[in-house]
C-alpha positions in Angstrom: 95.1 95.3 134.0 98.6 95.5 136.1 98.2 92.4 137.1 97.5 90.9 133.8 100.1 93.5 132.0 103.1 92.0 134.6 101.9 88.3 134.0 102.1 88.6 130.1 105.8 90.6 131.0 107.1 87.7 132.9 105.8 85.2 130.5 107.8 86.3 127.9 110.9 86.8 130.0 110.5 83.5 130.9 110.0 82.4 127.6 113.0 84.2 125.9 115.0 82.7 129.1 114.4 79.1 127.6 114.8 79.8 124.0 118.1 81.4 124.6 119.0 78.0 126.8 117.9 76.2 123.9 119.9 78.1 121.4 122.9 77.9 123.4 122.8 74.2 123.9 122.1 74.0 120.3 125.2 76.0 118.9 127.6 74.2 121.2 126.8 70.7 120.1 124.1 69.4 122.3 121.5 68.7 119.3 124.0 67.6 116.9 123.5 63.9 116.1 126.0 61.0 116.8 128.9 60.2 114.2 127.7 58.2 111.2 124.0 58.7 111.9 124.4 59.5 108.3 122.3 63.0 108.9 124.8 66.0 107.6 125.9 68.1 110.5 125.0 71.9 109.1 125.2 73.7 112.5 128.7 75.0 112.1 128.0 76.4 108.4 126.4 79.7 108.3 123.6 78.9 107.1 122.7 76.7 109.6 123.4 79.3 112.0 120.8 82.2 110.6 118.6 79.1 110.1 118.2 78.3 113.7 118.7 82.3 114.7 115.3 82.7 112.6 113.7 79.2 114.1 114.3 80.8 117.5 113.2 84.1 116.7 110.2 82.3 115.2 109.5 80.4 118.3 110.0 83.8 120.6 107.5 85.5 118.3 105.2 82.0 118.4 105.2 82.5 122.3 104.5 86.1 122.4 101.8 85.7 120.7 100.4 82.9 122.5 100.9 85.2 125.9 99.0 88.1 124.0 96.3 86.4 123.2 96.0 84.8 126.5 96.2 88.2 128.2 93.5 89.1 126.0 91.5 86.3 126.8 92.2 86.7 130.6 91.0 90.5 130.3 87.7 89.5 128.5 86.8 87.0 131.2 87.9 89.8 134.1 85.6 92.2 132.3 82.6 89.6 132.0 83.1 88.6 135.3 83.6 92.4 136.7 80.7 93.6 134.4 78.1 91.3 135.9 78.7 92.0 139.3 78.7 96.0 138.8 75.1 95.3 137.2 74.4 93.2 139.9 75.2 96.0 142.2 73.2 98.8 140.1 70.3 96.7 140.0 70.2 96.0 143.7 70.5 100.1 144.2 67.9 100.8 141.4 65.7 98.5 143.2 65.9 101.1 146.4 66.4 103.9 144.7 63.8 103.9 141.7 60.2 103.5 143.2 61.3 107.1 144.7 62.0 108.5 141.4 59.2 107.0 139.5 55.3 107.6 140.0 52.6 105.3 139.0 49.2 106.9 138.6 
């Protein structure tokens, strides 16, 4: 569960790492199209601005999500995995310990 708790941790550290590269390239100019593309230019109004804010803050919440539910599905799998080898184990012990316990007449 640490293991899988620090890998979900640094995937969206990593994750926020990029989106804030992306925003950042964004706001000074990098995605804004050439001159007389004829595509209006709204990254400098306002609303452009709390438009891409939410975009970003939408992707970041896209990516969380996408770590969550891979932690989840990791953990499932580590249980399956871990559950069939403790009832391996068990049956292996029952298998020595039961014919002392039990008594056939």
């Amino acid at each position: 569960m640490v293991t899988l708790a620090a890998a979900f941790l640094v995937a969206v550290a990593v994750a926020s790492i990029f989106w804030h590269a992306h925003v950042s390239l964004a706001a000074r100019g990098f995605g804004r199209p050439a001159p007389g593309c004829g595509r209006a230019d709204s990254a400098g109004s306002p609303g452009g601005q709390v438009a891409m804010i939410i975009n970003a803050l939408a992707a970041s919440a896209q990516v969380a999500g996408a770590a969550g539910v891979t932690l989840l599905v990791c953990y499932g799998l580590c249980r399956l995995v871990l559950d069939r080898r403790r009832l391996a184990a068990w049956e292996s012990a029952w298998s020595l310990t039961g014919p002392r316990w039990t008594t056939r007449l």
